[in-house]
C-alpha positions as CSV (number, residue, x, y, z in Angstrom):
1,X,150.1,64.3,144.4
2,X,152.1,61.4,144.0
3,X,149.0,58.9,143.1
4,X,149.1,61.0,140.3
5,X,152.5,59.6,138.7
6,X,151.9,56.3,140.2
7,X,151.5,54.8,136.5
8,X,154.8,57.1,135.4
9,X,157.4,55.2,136.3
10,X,156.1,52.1,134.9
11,X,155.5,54.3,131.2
12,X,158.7,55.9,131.3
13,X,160.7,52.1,131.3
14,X,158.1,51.0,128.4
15,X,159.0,53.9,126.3
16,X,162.6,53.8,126.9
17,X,162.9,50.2,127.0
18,X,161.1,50.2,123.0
19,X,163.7,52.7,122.0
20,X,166.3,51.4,119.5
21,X,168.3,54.2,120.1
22,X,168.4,54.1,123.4
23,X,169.0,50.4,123.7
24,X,172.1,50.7,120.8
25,X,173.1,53.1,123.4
26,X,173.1,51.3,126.6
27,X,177.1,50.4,127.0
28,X,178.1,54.3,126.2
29,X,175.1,55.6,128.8
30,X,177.0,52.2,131.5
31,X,180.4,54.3,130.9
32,X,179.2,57.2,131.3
33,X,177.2,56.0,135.3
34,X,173.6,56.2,133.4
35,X,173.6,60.0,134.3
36,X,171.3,60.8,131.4
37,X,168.7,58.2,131.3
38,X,168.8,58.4,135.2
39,X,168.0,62.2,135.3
40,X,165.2,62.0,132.8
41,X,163.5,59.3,134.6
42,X,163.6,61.7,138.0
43,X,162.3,64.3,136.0
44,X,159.5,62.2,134.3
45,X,158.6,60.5,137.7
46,X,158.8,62.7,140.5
47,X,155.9,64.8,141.5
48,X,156.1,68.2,139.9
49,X,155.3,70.5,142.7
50,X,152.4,71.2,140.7
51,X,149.4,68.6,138.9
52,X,149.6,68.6,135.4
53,X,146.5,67.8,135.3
54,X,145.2,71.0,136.9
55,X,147.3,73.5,134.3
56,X,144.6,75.6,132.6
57,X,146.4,77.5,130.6
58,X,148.4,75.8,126.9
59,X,151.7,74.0,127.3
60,X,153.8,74.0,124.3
61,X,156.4,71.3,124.1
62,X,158.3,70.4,121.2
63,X,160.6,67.3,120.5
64,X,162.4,65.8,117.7
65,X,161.3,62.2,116.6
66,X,164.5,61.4,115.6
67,X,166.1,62.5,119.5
68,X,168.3,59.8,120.2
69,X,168.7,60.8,124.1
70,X,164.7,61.0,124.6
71,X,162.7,58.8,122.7
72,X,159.6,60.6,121.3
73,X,156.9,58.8,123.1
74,X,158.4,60.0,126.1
75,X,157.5,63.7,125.0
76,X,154.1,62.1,123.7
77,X,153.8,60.9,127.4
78,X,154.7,64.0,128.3
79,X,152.1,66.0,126.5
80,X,149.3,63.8,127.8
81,X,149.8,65.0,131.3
82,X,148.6,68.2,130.5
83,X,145.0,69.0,129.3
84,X,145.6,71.9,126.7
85,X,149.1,71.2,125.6
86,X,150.4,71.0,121.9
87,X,153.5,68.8,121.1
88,X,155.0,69.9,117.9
89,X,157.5,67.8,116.0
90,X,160.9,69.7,116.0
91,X,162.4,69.1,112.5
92,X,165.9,68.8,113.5
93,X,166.5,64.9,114.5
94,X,168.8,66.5,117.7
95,X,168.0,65.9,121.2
96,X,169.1,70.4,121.5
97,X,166.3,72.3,120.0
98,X,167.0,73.4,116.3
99,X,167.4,77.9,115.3
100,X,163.9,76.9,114.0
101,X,162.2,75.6,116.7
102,X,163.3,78.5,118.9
103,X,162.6,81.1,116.8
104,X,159.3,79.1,116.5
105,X,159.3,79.8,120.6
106,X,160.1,83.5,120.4
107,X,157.6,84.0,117.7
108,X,155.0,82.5,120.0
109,X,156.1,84.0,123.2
110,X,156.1,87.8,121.4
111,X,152.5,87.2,119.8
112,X,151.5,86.3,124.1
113,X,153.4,89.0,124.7
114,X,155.1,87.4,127.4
């Protein structure tokens, strides 16, 4: 399973690296011990437990573009992992999702009945 994020690690410091924001960021993130970026990178890096790949059924994700803590091609990168999944752009520019986006969730979740 872990062939199968070989090429993460290297995508992950691409998409961060490009990021503006995250780069105008770098001295507050050094204060702070890099705590943020560093547990996203685990997360986006580490085997799963599970192959993305393999999931079947849809994967909804949504991000905002505008996400200063994650930069969007990182949820775009994200997304590609899975064969069926959806990313949706979350209209508020926050890295916390929006009232919008999760009542967009519990309006999905109560039409799967789920």
């Amino acid at each position: 399973m872990v062939a199968r994020f070989a090429g993460a690690a290297q995508r992950m410091a691409e998409v961060f690296a490009g990021s503006p924001s995250v780069l105008a960021s770098l001295p507050g993130l050094a204060a702070h011990g890099w705590r943020g970026p560093a547990r996203e990178v685990r997360l986006q890096t580490r085997p799963w437990g599970f192959v993305p790949g393999a999931v079947a059924h849809p994967v909804r994700l949504w991000h905002a573009p505008a996400d200063e803590e994650v930069p969007f091609p990182a949820a775009e990168a994200t997304a590609a992992l899975f064969p069926a999944a959806r990313l949706t752009e979350q209209g508020a520019p926050d890295h916390i999702p929006s009232e919008e986006t999760l009542g967009e969730l519990f309006a999905e979740l109560r039409a799967a009945r789920l």
